[in-house]
Each structure stands twice: as structure tokens, then as C-alpha cells.
N, C-alpha and C positions, 0 to 999 in steps of 0.2 A: 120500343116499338118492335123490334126484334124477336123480343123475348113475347109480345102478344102476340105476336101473328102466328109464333110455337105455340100458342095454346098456353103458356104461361099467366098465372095473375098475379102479375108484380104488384106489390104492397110499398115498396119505397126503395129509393133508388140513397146510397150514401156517398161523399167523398171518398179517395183513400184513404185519405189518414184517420179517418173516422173508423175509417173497415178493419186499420192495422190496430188502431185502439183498442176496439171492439177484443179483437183476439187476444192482445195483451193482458187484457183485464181478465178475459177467460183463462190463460197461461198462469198468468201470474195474481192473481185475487189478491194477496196479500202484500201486494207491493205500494198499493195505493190507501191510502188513509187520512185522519184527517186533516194532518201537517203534508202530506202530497199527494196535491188534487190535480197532478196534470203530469203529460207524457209527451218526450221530444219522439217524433217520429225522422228515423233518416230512413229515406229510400235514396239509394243508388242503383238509377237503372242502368239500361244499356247505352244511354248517350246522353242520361241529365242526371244529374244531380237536386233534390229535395226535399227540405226539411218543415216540419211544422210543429209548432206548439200546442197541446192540443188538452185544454182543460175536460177535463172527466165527474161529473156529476153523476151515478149512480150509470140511467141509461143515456142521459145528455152529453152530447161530447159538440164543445164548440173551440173551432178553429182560431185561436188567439193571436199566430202569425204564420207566416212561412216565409222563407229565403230560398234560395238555391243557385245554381250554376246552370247555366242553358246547355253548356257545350261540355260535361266534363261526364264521363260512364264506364262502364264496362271496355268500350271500347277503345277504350283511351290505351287501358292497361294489355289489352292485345296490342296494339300499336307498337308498345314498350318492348312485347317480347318478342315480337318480329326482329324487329329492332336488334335485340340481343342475342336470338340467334344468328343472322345475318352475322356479326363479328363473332360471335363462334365460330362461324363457318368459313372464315374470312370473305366474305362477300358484302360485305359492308356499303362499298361502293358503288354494286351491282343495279342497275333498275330492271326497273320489272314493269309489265304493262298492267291495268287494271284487274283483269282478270288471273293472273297469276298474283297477282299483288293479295287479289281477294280470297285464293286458295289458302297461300300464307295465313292469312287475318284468320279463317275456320279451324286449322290449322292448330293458332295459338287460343281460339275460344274452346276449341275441344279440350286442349292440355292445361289450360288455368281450369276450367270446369270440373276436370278431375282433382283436381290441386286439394290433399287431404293433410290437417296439423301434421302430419310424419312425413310429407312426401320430401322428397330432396332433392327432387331434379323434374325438369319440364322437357318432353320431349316432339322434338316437332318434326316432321316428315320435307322433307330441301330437294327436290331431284331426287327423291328413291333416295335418298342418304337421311339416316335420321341423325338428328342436332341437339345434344341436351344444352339446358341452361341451368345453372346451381339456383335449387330456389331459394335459397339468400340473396341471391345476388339480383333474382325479379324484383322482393320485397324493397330490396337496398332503392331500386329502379322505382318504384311506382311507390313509396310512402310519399313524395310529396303530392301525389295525388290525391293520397286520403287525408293530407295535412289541409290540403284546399279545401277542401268539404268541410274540415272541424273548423277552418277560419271562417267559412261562410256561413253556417250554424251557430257557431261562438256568440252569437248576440241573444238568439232566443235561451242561453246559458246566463246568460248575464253581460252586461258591457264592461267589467273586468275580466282582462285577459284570464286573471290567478283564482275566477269564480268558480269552483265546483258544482255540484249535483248537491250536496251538503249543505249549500250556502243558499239553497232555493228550494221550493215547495214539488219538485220536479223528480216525481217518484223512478224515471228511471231514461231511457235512450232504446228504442227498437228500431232495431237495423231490418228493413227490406228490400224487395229489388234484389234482381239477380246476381249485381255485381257485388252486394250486401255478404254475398256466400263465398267471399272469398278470404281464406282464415286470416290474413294480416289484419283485412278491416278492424275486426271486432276486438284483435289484439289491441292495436293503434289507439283504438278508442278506449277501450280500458285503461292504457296507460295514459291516456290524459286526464278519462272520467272519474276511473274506479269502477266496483266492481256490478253497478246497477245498469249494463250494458248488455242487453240479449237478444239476440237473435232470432230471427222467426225460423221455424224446422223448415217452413214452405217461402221462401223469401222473395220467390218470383213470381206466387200466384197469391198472397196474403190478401193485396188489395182485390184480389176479384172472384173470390171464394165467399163472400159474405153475400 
């Protein structure tokens, strides 16, 4: 309705994961074939976690399942680093009211946002004093976060635990969602999946670009 009242002539409106497909297929053409006819989408946003299964017929893409976590995102993994700066800083114990608590939280989504394969440290702003945190030791903090996600997915994988991407017709695993852009993810998931795990360039606008 929105988009009419702009003078837009909307022609059809899709799901997400239809939209991430969509791109997938445009990314990667040659990923799909006629032994794998379908695409796990994981989006990790900023406060949910969701995956779908999503069979791929030429232009047809229909939604075969989806799982996810209500309460687990991006912001989960700020929480984490607040967290760890605080015992950096020894203030561990310290409270804080809402809005200083929330400066904190911006804080640590600026310096994970930055967060590049080489970085080695996260810097956060405490009283005019800045706080590193060794980014191994965030990853060390927040992989069972992403472990959660792979457990709650694990079934559109297959219902054995020790199922690969090999062991099914499931051409590959597209990561989007904001918190999708954070390099442990895609690591994480490699090393469970293998090497048919990629990432969208645009991971926070994928679904609404179509």
C-alpha cells in the first residue's frame, strides 16, 4: 500500500527467503543442479534467529520448512561484549541504569560491526576510557550462540546429527541478517558444513532489495 500511494506498480510482493534465494541463484548459478534442488537459508537478525528450507525450481521457490529461535540475534552477541569489557575493566559488578546500560549496548554494536577476519581486538568507549577485548576471546564467548542456531536448523539438515550437505540434495547454506556479517558465523558453519556456506555481500538488506 505504501509503495501505491509512491506511485509505485507493485507486480508481486515475495517472502524472505524466497528474496534470499532469489539472489543466491543469481550469485551462485552453478550451485544448483539436478541432484540439488533446494537452499537452506539462515538469517540471523537482530533479535531472531531463522531458517528455511527452500526448494528452487527454475523461477519457483517454494518454502518446504522453517525453524528458528524467537529470542536469540545480534544482540545477544553485544550483551556478550558489554559483558567482557565490564571485566576488563574491572567493573564487572558495576550497574548501570537503562540508558547508560544502552550507550554500552551501541557501543559494542559499533565495534562488532567493525569486526574485520584480521581484527584482534574490540574497542569500547567506558567513561572517556577506552577497553579492548581480544577478539578470540568474544568468538570463545559467543560460539555457543551460533551453536544454537546450527542446533535449531540441524533438522532441515537432516535428523541425524553426523548429516552433511553431502548426504542431501541441499545445494548450499546462505547466511543473512545483520548479525549473519559477523566472520565467526560463517567460520562456525563451515566447520560443521563444509565448504558450500556463503554469505550474502549485503546481508542486512538481501531480503528487501528484491
Amino acid at each position: 500500500d505504501a509503495f501505491g500511494r509512491a506511485g509505485v506498480n507493485v507486480l508481486a510482493l515475495i517472502n524472505e527467503p524466497s528474496a534470499a534465494a532469489f539472489e543466491y541463484t543469481h550469485r551462485h548459478p552453478r550451485a544448483l543442479n539436478s541432484k540439488r534442488k533446494s537452499l537452506v537459508v539462515y538469517d540471523l537478525g537482530g533479535g531472531t534467529f531463522d531458517a528455511s528450507l527452500v526448494r528452487i525450481n527454475g523461477t519457483d521457490h517454494e518454502i518446504v520448512r522453517s525453524l528458528g529461535v524467537g529470542q536469540l540475534g545480534g544482540d545477544d552477541f553485544d550483551e556478550v561484549l558489554v559483558d567482557l569489557a565490564l571485566e576488563h575493566a574491572g567493573r564487572a559488578g558495576d550497574v548501570f541504569g537503562d540508558r547508560a546500560r544502552g550507550r554500552l549496548l551501541d557501543e559494542a554494536r559499533t565495534a562488532k560491526e567493525r569486526l574485520a577476519p584480521q581484527s584482534r581486538r574490540l574497542v569500547l568507549e567506558l567513561d572517556d576510557d577506552d577497553v579492548a577485548v581480544p577478539v578470540d576471546e568474544f568468538y570463545e564467548a559467543t560460539k555457543p550462540l551460533v551453536q544454537r542456531t546450527i542446533t535449531a536448523m540441524r533438522p532441515l539438515i537432516g535428523e541425524d546429527e553426523r548429516a552433511t550437505l553431502h548426504d542431501t540434495e541441499i545445494a548450499g547454506i546462505y547466511l543473512v541478517g545483520g548479525a549473519s556479517g559477523l566472520p565467526l558465523v560463517p567460520r562456525v558453519l563451515r566447520e560443521e558444513f563444509g565448504r558450500r556456506v556463503h554469505r550474502s555481500p549485503y546481508p542486512s538488506a538481501v531480503s528487501y532489495t528484491h
